[in-house]
C-alpha positions in Angstrom: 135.2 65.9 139.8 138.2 68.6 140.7 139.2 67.2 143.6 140.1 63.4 143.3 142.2 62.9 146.8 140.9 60.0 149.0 139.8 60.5 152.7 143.3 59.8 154.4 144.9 62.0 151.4 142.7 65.2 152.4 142.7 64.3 156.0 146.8 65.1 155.3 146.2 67.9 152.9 143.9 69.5 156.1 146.7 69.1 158.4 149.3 71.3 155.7 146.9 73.6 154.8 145.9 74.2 158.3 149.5 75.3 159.2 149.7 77.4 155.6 146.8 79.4 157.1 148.4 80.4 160.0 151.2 82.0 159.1 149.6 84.0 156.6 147.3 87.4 158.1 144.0 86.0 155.8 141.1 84.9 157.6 140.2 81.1 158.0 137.4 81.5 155.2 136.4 79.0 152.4 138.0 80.8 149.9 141.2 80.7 152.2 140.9 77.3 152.4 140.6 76.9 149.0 143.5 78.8 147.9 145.7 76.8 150.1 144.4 73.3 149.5 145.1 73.9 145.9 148.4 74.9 146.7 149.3 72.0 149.5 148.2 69.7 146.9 150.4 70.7 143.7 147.3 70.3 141.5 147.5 73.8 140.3 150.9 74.8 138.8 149.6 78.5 138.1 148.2 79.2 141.8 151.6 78.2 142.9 153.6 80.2 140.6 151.4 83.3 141.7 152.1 82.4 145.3 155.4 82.2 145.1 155.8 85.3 143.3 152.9 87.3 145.9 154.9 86.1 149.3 158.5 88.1 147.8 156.6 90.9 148.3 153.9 90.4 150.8 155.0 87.7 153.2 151.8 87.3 155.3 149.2 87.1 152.6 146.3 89.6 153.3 142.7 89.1 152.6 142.9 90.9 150.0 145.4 88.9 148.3 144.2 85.6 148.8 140.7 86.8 147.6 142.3 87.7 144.2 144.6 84.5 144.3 141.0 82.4 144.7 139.4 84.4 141.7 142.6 84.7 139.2 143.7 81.1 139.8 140.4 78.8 141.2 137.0 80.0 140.9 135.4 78.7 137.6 132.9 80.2 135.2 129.8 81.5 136.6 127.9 78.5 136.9 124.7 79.7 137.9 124.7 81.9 134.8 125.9 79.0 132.7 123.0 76.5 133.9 120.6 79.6 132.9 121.5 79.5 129.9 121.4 76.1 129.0 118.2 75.8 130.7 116.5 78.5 128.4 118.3 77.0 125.4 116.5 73.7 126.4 113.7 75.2 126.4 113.6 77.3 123.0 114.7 73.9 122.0 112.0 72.0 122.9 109.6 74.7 121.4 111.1 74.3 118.2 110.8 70.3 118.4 107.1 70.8 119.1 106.6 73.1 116.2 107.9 70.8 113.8 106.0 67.3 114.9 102.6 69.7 114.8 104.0 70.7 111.4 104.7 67.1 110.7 101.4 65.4 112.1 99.4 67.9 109.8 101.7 67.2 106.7 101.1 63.9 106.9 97.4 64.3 107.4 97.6 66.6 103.9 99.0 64.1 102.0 96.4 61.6 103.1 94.0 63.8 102.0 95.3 64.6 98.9 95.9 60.9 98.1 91.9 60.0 98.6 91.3 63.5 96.3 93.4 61.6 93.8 91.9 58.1 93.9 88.1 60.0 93.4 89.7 62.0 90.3 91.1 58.6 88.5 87.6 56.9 89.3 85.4 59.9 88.5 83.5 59.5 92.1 81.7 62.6 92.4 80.1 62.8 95.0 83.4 61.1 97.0 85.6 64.1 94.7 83.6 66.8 96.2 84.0 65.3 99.6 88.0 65.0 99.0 88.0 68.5 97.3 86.9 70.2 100.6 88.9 68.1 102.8 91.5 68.9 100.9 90.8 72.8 100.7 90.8 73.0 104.9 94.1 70.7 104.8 95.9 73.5 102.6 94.6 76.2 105.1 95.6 74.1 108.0 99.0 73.3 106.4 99.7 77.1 105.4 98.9 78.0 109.3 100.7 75.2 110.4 104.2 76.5 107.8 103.6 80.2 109.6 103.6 79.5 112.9 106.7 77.0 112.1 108.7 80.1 110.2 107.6 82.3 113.1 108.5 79.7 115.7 112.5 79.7 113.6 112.6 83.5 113.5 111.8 83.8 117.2 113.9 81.1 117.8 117.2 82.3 116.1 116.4 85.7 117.8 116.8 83.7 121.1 119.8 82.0 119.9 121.6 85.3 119.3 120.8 86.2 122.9 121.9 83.3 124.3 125.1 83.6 122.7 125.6 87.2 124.0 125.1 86.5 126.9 127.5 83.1 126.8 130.3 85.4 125.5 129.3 87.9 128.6 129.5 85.4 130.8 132.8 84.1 129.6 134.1 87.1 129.2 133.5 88.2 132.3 134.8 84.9 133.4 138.2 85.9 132.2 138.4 90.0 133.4 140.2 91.1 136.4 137.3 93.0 138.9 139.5 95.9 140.2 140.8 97.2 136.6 138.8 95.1 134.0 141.9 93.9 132.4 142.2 90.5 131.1 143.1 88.5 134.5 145.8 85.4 134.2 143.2 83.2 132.9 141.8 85.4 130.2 145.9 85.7 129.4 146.7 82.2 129.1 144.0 82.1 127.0 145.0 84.9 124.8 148.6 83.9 124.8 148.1 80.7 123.9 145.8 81.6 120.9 148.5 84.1 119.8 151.0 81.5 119.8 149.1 79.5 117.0 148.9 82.4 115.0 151.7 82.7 111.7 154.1 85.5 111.6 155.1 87.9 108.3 158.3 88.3 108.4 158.8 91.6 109.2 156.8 91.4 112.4 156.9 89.5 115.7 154.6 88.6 118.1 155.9 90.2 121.7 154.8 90.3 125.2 155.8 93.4 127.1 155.9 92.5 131.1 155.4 95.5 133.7 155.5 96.0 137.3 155.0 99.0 139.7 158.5 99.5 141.7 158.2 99.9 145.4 154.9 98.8 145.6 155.2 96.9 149.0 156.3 100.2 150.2 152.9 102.0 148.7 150.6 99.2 150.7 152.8 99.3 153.9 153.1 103.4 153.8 149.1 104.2 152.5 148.0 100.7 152.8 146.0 98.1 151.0 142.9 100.4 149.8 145.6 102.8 148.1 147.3 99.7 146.5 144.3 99.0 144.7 143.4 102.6 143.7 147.4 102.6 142.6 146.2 99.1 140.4 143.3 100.1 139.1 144.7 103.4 137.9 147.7 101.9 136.2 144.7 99.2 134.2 143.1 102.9 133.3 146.8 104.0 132.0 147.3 100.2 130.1 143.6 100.1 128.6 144.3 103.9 127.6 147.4 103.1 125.3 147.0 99.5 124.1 144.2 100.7 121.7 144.6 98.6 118.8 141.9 96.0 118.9 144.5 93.0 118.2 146.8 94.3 121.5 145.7 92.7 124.9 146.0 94.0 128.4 146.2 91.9 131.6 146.8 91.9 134.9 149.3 88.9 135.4 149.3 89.0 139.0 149.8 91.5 142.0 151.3 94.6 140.6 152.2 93.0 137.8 150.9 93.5 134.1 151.2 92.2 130.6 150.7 93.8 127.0 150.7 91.0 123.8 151.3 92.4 121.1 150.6 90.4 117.9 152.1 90.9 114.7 153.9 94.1 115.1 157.6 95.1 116.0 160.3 95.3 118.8 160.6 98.7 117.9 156.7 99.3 118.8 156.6 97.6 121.3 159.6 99.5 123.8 157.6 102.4 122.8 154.4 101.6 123.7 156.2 100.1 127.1 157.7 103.5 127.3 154.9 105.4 126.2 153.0 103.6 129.3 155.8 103.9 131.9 156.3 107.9 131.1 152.3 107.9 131.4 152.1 105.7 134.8 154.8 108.4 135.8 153.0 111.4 135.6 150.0 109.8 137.2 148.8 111.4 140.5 147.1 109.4 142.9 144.6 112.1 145.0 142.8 112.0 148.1 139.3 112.0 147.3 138.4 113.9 150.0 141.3 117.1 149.8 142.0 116.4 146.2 145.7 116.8 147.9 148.0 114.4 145.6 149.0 111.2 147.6 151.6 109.9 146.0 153.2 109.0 142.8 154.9 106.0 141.0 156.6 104.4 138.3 156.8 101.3 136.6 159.7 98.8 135.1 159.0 96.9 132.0 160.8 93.9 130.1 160.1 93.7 126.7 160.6 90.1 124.6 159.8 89.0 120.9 158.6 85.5 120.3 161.3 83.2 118.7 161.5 80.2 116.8 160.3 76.8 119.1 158.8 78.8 121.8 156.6 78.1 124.2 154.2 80.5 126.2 156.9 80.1 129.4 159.8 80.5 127.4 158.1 84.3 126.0 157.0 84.7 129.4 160.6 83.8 131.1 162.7 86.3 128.7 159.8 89.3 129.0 160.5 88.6 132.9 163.9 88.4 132.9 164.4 91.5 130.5 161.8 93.2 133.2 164.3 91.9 136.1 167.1 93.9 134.4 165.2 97.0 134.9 164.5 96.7 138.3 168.4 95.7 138.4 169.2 98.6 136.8 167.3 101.6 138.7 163.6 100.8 137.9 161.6 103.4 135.9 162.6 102.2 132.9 162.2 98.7 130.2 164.9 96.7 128.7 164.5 94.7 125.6 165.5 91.0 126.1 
């Protein structure tokens, strides 16, 4: 079970979460509630980090906001789609299992038959011989039937596996996207980071993490509000998914307006210019009205670039990309420093 508070514990985690609610602009919706229960209660280290970061720049959390906070940082897999699937893998299953005790129950009634056809040919019973012969004729066919539908029971079987395991990776996959610019969301970049931190380095390479975020972008949601914000987001994840082309390079949205780019086995050199490569891009971007086709606004981006180092952990990569990303905010904006 997730949640492992006692009565009088949650009856004082309703009484925070309550007050969190109201001084933020979301509605008082389950997801709402969710986002701050997990908060009040310090059981999820991410969510609060995420917080933390979101209020600096937006403090009254929108709907909006909270709704991605609940999908980045609490909702779980698609459960629905995941008891699906293990229902119809339960079921091919159990087909297969009832293939091979048919197959069995018939084998074993060959090889009684073919052990009386061999007790008539050592006694030279003929008329018991040509008895065992036939019974041992229709056995064969039965057992070749029998072996056919069992081969044709496997081939539609591993067929089914095959789907099932598409559509397990779909459903995790989706699991770990970001909805507004199908990016890899926090989750999906744990994940990746932590699978890239397991991974050896040559030594001419280095595994680096390149941290971006749009400057001013309060002033974008307060000026042309929250639906532009979003068309500003997803058109920066069109810009990311655009340049980071290599198959072995992932994209995420690490929270907010903020992105990420790991970058496995590959240089510092690289990887300020792909960051620059992606903030000269995200500059000439122009954000239209859809109606006029009148161009809205524009924006840039700051970046921090870090290489992984001996004994690091994924927060250690993550503080120096962060802090390197700080300095270019510090510094003017529109541009990336290398930690």
């Amino acid at each position: 079970m997730r949640y492992k508070e006692t009565k009088e514990q949650s009856a004082e985690l309703l009484r925070k979460v309550v007050a969190l609610m109201a001084q933020h602009d979301a509605a008082f919706h389950p997801v709402s509630f969710a986002v701050w229960y997990e908060f009040a209660s310090g059981t999820n280290g991410r969510l609060t980090h995420a917080i933390e970061r979101a209020v600096q720049t937006e403090p009254r959390l929108g709907n909006d906001t909270v709704v991605r906070l609940f999908q980045e940082f609490v909702a779980e897999l698609d459960h629905v789609a995941m008891q699906r699937i293990s229902g119809e893998l339960q079921r091919m299953m159990t087909g297969m299992s009832d293939s091979a005790t048919r197959t069995g129950d018939r084998a074993g009634a060959f090889g009684e038959q073919l052990t009386g056809l061999t007790a008539a040919l050592q006694t030279n019973d003929v008329p018991a011989l040509t008895s065992q012969v036939a019974a041992a004729l229709a056995g064969t066919a039965q057992m070749k039937s029998s072996a056919l539908e069992l081969h044709e029971q496997v081939l539609a079987s591993r067929q089914e596996i095959e789907r099932l395991q598409a559509d397990l990776v779909r459903t995790r996959d989706e699991a770990a996207l970001d909805p507004l610019t199908r990016v890899l969301n926090r989750k999906g970049f744990d994940r990746q980071l932590a699978f890239l931190l397991e991974q050896p380095l040559a030594s001419d390479s280095a595994h680096c993490l390149i941290m971006l975020d749009i400057d001013h972008f309060k002033k974008v949601n307060d000026t042309h509000g929250h639906v532009m914000g979003d068309r500003v987001i997803q058109a920066l994840g069109d810009v990311l998914r655009s340049c980071v082309s290599d198959k072995g390079h992932s994209v995420a949205r690490y929270g907010g307006e903020e992105f990420a780019v790991l970058m496995p086995h590959c240089t510092v050199e690289h990887s300020l210019k792909m960051a620059d490569t992606i903030r000269q891009r995200t500059k000439a971007m122009k954000i239209r009205d859809r109606r006029t086709q009148e161009v809205v606004l524009t924006v840039s981006i700051s970046g921090g670039v870090a290489a992984m180092q001996p004994g690091d952990d994924a927060q250690d990569l993550i503080a120096r990309a962060d802090g390197a990303l700080y300095k270019s905010k510090q510094s003017g904006r529109d541009r990336v420093t290398c930690a």
